[in-house]
PyMOL CGO cylinders between C-alpha atoms (Angstrom):
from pymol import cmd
from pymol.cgo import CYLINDER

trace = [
    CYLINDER, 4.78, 3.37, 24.77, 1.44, 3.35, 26.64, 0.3, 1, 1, 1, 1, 1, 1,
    CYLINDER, 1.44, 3.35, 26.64, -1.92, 4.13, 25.58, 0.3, 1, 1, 1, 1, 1, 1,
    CYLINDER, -1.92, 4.13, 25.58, -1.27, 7.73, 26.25, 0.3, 1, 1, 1, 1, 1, 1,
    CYLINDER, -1.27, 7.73, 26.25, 2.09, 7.93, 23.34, 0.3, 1, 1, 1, 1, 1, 1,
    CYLINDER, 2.09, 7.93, 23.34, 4.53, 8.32, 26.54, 0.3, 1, 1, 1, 1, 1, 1,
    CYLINDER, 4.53, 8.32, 26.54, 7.10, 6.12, 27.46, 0.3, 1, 1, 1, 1, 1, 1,
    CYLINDER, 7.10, 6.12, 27.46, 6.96, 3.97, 30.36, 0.3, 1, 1, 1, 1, 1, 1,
    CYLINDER, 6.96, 3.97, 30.36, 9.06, 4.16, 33.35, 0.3, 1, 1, 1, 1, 1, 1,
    CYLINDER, 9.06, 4.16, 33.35, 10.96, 0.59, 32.16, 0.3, 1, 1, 1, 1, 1, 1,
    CYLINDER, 10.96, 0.59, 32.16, 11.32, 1.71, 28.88, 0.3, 1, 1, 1, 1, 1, 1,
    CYLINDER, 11.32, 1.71, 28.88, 12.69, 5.22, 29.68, 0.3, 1, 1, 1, 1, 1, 1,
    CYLINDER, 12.69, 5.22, 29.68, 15.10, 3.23, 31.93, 0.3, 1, 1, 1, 1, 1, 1,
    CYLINDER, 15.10, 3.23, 31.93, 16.17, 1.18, 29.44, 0.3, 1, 1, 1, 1, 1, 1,
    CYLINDER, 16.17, 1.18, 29.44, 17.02, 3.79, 27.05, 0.3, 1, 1, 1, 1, 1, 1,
    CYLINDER, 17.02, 3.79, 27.05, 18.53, 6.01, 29.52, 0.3, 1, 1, 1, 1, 1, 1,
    CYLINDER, 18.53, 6.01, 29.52, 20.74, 2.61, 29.67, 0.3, 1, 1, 1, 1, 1, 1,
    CYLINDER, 20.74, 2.61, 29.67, 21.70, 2.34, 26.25, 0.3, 1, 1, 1, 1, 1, 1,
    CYLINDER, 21.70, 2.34, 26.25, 22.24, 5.98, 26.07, 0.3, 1, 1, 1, 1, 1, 1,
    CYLINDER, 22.24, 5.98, 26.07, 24.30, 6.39, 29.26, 0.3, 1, 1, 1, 1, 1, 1,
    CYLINDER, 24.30, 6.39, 29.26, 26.18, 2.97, 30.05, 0.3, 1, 1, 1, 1, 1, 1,
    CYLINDER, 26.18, 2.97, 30.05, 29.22, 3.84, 28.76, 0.3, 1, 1, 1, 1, 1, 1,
    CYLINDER, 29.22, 3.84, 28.76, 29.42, 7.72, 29.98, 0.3, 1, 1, 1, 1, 1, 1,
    CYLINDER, 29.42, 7.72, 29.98, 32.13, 7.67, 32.88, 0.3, 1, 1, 1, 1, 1, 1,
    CYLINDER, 32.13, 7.67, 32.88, 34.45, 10.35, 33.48, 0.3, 1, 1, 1, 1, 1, 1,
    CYLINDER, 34.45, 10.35, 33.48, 38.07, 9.86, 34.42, 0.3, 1, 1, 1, 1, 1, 1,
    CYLINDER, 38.07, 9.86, 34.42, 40.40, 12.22, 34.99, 0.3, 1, 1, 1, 1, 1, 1,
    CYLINDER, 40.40, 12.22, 34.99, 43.90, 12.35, 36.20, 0.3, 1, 1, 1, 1, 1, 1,
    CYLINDER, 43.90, 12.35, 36.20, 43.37, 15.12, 38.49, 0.3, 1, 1, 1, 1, 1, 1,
    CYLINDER, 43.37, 15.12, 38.49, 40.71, 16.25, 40.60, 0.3, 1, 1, 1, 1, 1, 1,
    CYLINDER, 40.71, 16.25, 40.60, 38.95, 19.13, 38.01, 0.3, 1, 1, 1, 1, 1, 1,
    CYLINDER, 38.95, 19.13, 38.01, 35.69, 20.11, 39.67, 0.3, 1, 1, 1, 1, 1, 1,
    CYLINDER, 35.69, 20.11, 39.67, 34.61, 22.51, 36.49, 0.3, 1, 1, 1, 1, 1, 1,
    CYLINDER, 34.61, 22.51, 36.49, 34.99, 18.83, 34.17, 0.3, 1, 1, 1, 1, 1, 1,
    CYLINDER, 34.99, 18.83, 34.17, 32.80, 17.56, 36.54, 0.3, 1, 1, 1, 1, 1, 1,
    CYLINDER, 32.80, 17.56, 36.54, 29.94, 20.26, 36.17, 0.3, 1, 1, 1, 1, 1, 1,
    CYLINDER, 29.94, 20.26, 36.17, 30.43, 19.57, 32.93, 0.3, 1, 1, 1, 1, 1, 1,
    CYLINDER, 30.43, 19.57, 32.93, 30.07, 16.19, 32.68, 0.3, 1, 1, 1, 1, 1, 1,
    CYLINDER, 30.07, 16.19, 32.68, 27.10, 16.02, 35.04, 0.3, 1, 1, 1, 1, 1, 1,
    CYLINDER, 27.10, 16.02, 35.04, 25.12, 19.08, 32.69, 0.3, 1, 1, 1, 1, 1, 1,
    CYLINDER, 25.12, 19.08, 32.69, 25.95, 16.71, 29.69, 0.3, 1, 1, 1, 1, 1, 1,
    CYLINDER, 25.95, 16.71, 29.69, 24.17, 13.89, 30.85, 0.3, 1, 1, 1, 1, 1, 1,
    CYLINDER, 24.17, 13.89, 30.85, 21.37, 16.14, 32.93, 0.3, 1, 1, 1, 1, 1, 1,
    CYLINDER, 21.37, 16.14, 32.93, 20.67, 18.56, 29.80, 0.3, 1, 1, 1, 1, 1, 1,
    CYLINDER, 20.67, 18.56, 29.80, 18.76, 16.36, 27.01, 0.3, 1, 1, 1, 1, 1, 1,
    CYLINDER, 18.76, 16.36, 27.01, 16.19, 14.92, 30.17, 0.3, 1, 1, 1, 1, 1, 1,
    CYLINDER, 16.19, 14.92, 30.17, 13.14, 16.61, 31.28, 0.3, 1, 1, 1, 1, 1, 1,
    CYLINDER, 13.14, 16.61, 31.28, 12.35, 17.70, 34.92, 0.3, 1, 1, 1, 1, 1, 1,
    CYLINDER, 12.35, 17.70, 34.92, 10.28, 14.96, 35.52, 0.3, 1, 1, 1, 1, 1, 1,
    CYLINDER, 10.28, 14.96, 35.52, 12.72, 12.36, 34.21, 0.3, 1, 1, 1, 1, 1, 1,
    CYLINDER, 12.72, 12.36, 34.21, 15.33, 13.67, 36.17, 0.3, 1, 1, 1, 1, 1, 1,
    CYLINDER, 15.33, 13.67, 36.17, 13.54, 13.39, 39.18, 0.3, 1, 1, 1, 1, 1, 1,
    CYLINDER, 13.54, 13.39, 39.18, 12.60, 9.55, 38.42, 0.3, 1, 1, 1, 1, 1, 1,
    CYLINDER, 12.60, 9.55, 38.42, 16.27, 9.34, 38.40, 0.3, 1, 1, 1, 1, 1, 1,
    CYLINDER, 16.27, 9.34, 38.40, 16.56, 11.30, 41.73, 0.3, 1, 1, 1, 1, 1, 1,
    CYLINDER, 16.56, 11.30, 41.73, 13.76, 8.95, 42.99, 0.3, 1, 1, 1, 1, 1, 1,
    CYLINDER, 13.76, 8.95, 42.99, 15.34, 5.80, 41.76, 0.3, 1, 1, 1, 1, 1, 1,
    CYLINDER, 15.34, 5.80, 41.76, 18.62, 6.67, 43.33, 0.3, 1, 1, 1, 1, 1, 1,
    CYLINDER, 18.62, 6.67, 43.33, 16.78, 6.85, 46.70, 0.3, 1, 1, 1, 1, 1, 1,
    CYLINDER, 16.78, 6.85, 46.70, 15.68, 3.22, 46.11, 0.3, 1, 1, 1, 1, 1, 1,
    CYLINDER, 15.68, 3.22, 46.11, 18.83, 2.33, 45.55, 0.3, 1, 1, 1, 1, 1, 1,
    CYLINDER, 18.83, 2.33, 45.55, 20.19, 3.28, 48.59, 0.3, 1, 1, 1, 1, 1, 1,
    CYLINDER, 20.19, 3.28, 48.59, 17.58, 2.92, 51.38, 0.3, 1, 1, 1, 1, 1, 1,
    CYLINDER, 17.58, 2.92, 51.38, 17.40, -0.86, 49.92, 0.3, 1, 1, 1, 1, 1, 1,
    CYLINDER, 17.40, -0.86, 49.92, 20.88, -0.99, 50.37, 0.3, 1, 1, 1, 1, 1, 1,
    CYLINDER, 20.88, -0.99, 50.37, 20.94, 0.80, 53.60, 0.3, 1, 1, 1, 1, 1, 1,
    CYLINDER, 20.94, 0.80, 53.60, 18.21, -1.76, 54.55, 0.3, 1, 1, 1, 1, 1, 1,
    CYLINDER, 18.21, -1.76, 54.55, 20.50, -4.73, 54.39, 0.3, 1, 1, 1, 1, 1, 1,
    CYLINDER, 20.50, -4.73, 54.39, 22.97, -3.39, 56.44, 0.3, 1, 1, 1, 1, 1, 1,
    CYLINDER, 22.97, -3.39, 56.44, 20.31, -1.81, 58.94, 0.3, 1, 1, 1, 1, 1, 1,
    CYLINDER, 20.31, -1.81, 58.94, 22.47, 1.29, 58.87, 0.3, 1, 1, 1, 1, 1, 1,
    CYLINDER, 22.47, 1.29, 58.87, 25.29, 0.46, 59.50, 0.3, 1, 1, 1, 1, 1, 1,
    CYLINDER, 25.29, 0.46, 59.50, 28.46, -0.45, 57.40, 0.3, 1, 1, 1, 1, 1, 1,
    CYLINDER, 28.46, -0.45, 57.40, 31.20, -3.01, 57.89, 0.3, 1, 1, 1, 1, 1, 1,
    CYLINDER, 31.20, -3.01, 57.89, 33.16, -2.93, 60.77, 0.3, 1, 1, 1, 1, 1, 1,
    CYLINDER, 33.16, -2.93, 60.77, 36.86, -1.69, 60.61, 0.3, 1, 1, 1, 1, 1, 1,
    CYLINDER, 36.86, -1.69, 60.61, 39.36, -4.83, 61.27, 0.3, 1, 1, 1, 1, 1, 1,
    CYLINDER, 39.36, -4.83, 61.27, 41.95, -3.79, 63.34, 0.3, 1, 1, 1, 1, 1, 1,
    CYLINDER, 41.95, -3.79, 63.34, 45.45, -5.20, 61.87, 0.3, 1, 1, 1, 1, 1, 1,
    CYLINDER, 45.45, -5.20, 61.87, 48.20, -5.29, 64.14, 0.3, 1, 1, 1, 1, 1, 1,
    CYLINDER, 48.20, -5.29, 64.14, 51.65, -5.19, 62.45, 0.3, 1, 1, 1, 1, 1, 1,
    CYLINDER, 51.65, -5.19, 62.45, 54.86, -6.89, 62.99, 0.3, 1, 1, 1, 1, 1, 1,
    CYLINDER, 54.86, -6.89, 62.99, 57.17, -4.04, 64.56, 0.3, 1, 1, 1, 1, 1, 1,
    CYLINDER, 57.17, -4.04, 64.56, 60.08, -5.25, 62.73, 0.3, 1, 1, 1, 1, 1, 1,
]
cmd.load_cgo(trace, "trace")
């Protein structure tokens, strides 16, 4: 905690870790009201503002990752097969 009694943004992280690590949803088939579900479960205990240092973090995430591939992806190999 800091000098104000809240948590810090590594600490919240880390417990967010500990807390959510683990929480992966598999299914057999593709159930779209599961996956509400699942998402509300995870979104439901956090307060606005942490769940928009998750949306922000996410957004790091992928403009870094965006950044090493300067915006583009892979390129498709083209395999030729054996007609036989």
């Amino acid at each position: 905690m800091n000098d104000s009694g809240s948590i810090c943004p590594a600490q919240w992280n880390k417990l967010l870790a500990e807390r959510y690590s683990m929480a992966v949803l598999k299914l057999d088939t593709h159930d779209e009201d599961k996956e509400i579900e699942f998402e509300l479960d995870y979104l439901l205990p956090l307060t606005t503002s942490q769940r928009f240092e998750l949306m922000f973090k996410k957004t790091r995430e992928m403009l870094i990752l965006d950044a090493k591939t300067d915006g583009h992806g892979a390129t498709t190999e083209v395999i030729k097969r054996d007609p036989s």
